[in-house]
C-alpha positions as CSV (number, residue, x, y, z in Angstrom):
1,X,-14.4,-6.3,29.0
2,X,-13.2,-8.8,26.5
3,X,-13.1,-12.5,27.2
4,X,-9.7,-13.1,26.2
5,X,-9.9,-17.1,26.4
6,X,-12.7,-16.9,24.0
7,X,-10.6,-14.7,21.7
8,X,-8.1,-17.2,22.0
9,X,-10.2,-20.2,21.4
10,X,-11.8,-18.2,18.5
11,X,-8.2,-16.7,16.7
12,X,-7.0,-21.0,17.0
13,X,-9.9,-21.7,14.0
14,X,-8.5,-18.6,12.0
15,X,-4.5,-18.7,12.3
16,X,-1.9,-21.2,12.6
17,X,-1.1,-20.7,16.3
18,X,2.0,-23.0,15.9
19,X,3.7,-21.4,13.4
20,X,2.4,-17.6,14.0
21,X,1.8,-17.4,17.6
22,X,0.1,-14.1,17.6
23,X,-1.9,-14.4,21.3
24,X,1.4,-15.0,23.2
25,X,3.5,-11.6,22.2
26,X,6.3,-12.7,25.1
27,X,7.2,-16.0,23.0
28,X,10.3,-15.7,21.4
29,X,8.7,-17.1,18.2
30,X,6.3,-13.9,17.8
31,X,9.0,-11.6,19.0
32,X,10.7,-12.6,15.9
33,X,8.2,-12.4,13.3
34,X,7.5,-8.8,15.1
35,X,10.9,-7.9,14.4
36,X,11.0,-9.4,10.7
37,X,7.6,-7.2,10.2
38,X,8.8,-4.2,11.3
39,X,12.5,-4.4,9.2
40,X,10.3,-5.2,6.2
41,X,7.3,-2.5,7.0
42,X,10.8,0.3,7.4
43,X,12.4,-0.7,4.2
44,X,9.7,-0.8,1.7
45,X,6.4,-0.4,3.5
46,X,5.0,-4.1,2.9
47,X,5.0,-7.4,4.5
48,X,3.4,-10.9,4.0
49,X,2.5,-13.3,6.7
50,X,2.3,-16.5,3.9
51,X,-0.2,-19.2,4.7
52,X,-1.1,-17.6,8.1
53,X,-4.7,-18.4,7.8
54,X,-5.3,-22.3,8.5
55,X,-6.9,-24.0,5.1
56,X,-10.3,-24.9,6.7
57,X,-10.9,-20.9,7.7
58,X,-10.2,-20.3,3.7
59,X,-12.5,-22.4,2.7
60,X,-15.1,-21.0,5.0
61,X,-14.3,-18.0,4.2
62,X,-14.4,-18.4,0.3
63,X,-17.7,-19.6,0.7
64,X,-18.8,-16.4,2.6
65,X,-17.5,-14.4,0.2
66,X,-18.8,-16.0,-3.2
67,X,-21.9,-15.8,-1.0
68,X,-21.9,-11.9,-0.9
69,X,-19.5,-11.0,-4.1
70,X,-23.1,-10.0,-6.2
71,X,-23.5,-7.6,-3.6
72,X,-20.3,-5.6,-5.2
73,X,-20.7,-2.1,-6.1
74,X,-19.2,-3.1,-9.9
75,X,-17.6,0.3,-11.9
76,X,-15.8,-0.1,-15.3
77,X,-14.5,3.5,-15.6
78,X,-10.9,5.5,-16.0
79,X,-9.7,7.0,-12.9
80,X,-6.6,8.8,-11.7
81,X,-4.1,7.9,-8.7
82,X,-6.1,10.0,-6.6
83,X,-9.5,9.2,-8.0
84,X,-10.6,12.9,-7.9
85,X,-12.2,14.7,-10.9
86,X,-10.3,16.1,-13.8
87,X,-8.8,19.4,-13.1
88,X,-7.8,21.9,-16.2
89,X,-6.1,23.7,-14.0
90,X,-3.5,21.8,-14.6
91,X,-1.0,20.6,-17.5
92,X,-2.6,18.1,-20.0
93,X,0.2,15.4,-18.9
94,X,-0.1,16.7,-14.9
95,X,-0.8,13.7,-12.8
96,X,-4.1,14.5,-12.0
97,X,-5.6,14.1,-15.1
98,X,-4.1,11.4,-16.3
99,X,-6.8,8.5,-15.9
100,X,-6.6,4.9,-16.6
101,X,-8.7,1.9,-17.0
102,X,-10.2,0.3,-13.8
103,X,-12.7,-2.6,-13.4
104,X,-13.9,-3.9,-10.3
105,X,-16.2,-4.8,-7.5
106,X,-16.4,-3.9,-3.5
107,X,-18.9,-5.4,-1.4
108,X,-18.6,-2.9,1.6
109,X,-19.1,-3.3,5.3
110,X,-22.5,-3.0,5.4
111,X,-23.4,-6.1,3.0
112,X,-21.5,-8.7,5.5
113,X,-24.3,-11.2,7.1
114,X,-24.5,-10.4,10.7
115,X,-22.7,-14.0,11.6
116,X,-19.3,-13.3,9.6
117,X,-16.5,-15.5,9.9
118,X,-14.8,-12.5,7.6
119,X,-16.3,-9.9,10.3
120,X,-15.4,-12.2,12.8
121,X,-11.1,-12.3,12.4
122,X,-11.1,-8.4,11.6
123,X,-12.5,-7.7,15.0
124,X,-10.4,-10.0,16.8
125,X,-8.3,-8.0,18.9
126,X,-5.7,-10.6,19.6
127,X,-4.8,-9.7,15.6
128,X,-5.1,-6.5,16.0
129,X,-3.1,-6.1,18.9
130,X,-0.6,-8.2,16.9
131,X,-0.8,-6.0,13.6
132,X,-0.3,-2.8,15.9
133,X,2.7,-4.1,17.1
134,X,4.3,-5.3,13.6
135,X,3.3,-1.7,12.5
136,X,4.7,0.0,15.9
137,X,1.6,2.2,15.9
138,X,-1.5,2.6,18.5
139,X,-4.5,1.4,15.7
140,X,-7.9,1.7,15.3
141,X,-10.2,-0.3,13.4
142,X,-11.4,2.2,10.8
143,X,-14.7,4.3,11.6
144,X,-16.0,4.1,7.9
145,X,-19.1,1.7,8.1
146,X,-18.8,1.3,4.7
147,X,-14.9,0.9,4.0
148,X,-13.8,-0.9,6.9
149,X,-13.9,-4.4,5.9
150,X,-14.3,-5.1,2.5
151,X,-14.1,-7.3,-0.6
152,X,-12.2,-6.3,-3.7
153,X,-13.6,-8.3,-6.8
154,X,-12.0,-9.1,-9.6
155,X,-13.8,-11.0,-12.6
156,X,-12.1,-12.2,-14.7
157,X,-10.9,-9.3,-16.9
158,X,-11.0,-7.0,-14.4
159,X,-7.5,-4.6,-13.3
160,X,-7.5,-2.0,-10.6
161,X,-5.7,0.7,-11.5
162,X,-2.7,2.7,-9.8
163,X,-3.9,4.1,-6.6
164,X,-2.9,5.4,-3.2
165,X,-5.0,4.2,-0.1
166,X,-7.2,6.7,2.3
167,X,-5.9,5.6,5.2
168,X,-2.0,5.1,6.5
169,X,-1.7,1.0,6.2
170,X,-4.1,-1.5,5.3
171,X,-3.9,-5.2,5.8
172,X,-5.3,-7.4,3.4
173,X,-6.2,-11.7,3.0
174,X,-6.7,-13.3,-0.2
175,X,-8.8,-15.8,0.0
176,X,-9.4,-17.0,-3.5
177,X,-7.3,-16.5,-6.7
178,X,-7.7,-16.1,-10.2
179,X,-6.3,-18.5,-12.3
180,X,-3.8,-16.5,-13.5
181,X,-3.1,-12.4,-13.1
182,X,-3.9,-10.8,-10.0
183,X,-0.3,-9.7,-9.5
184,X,0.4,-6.9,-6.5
185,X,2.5,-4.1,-8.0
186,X,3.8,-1.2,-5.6
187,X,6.4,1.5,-6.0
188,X,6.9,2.2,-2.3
189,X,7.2,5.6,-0.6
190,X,6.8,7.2,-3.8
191,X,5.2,10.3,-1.8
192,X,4.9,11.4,1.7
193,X,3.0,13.4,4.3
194,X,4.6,16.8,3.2
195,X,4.8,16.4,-0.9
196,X,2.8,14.8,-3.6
197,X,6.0,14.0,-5.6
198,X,4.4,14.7,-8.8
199,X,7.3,14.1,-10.8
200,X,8.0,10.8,-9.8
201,X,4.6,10.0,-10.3
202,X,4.5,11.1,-13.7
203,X,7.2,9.0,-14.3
204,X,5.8,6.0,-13.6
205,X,2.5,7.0,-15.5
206,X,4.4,7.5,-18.7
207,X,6.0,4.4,-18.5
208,X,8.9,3.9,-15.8
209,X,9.3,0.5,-14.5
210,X,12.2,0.7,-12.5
211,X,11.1,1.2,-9.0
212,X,7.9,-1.3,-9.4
213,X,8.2,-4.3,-7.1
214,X,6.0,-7.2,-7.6
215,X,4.3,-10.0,-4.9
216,X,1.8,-12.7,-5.9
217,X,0.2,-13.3,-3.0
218,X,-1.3,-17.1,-2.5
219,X,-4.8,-17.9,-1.0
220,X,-4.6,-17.7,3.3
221,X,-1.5,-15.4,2.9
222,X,-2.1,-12.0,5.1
223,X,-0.1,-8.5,3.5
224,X,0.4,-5.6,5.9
225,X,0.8,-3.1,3.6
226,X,1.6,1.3,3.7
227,X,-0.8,2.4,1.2
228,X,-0.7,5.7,2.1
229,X,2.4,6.9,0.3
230,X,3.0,3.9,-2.1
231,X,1.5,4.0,-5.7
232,X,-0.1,0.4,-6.4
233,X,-2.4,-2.1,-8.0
234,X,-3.3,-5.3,-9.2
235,X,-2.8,-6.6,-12.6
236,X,-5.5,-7.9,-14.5
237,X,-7.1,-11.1,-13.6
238,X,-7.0,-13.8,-16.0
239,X,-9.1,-17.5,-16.5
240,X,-12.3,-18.3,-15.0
241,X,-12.0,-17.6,-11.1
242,X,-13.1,-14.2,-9.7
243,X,-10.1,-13.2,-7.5
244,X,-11.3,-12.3,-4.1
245,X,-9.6,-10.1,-1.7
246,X,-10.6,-9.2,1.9
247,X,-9.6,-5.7,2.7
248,X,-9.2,-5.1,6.7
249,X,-8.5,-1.3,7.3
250,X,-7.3,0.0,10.2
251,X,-6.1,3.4,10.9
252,X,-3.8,5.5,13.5
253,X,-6.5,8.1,14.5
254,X,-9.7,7.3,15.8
255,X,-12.8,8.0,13.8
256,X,-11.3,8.2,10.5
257,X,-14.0,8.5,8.0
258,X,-13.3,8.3,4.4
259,X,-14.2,11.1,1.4
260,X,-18.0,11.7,0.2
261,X,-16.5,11.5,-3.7
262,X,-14.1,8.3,-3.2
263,X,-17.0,6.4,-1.2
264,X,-19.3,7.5,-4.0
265,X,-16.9,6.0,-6.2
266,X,-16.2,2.9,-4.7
267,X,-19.0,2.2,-2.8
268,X,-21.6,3.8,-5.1
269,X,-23.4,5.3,-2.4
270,X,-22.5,8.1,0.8
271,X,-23.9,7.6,4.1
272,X,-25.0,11.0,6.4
273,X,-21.6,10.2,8.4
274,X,-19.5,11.0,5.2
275,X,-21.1,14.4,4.7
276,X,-20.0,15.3,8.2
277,X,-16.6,17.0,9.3
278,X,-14.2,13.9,8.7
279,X,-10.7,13.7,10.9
280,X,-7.8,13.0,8.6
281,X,-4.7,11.5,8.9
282,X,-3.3,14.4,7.1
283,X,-3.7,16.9,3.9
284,X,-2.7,15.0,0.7
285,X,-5.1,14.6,-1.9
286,X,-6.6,10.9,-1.5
């Protein structure tokens, strides 16, 4: 059973408990910042909790992950949305093979040093608990021992590319910035459970603008984001910090296990529990 008075004591290092009260859900204070989620996650799928994470946590933090960023699986390749090989089975201008730069690093769950302050907030169920009910969902903290927590890096010169995310929502903390770049892009619900919406995305490959939205996100700022049916990515990053970005992934189902190729991809490596029947969240292309 959890000690929910150290959880407390703990989540006070990690979050401003005055301004987001997130271990007392009958305040009024969280009950509004619930209700401002939730209006924000139905209209366009995102939301950012700004300056959440106290300043002294960051700092810790940064440190842990300049610490571990070598350990980044680092790819410079071209990719599709769905990072999936090319297909000829389709047209020459189809979504699916139309692939675009992408540079970057992920240090995955794995290369975390057993005493995380990173490892420490994800597990806390008191944000969880909070994130579930922003999301109005019953959450689990994602089953892939690789993809569950992780750290996006981005040298300098570095863009991630268009892409959808495995699992439904992911929640995400920057906790250092580039000097310049880094931008979030997203077209939300540009696809859903049923359709791939290929039309739209081609669209938007080919050069539509007019349904991107844009969020610079600031260092201790916390982005509950559906990645699942939104198109998005971060613009290149720009000057001499490497922009670092803690990924926490949670998912609906329990034991959600991400694709052998993608985890090859990202990761660099597969573990025996990616060859293994996976539960999915559904039966789009990832």
């Amino acid at each position: 059973m959890i000690n929910m008075k150290i959880q407390e004591e703990n989540i006070s290092y990690f979050i401003n408990l005055d301004k987001f009260p997130i271990h007392e859900p009958q305040s009024s204070k969280y009950q509004t910042i619930v209700k401002e989620a939730r209006e924000a996650l139905d209209y366009d799928g995102c939301y950012v909790l700004k300056s959440i994470v106290n300043s002294n946590a960051i700092k810790d933090m940064q440190h842990e992950a300049s610490s571990i960023e070598s350990f980044a699986h680092y790819t410079s390749n071209k990719v599709n949305v769905y990072f999936s090989k090319d297909d000829p089975s389709y047209p020459k201008d189809h979504p699916r093979r139309f692939f675009m730069e992408r540079s970057n690093g992920f240090v995955s769950g794995d290369k975390f040093p057993e005493k995380s302050k990173i490892k420490d907030l994800y597990y806390s169920e008191i944000l969880k608990n909070f994130i579930a009910d922003c999301l109005e969902v019953k959450m689990y903290h994602y089953a892939d021992p690789l993809a569950s927590l992780t750290i996006n890096v981005n040298k300098p010169g570095d863009r991630f590319s268009w892409h959808y995310d495995t699992n439904e929502f992911t929640v995400t903390m920057l906790v250092q910035d580039c000097d310049k770049g880094g931008i979030f892009q997203y077209v939300p619900s540009i696809r859903n459970k049923d359709d791939e919406c290929y039309d739209e995305v081609q669209k938007l490959l080919h050069g539509d603008t007019s349904k991107i939205k844009e969020i610079k996100l600031n260092e201790g700022d916390l982005q509950l984001f559906k990645g699942r049916y939104a198109l998005h990515r971060a613009t290149r990053a720009e000057g001499n910090k490497t922009r670092n970005l803690v990924v926490f992934t949670y998912t609906e189902k329990e034991n959600v296990i991400g694709s052998t190729y993608r985890t090859e991809e990202l990761y660099g490596k597969t573990l025996d529990v990616h060859k293994q029947t996976k539960v999915r969240s559904d039966n789009l292309t990832d």
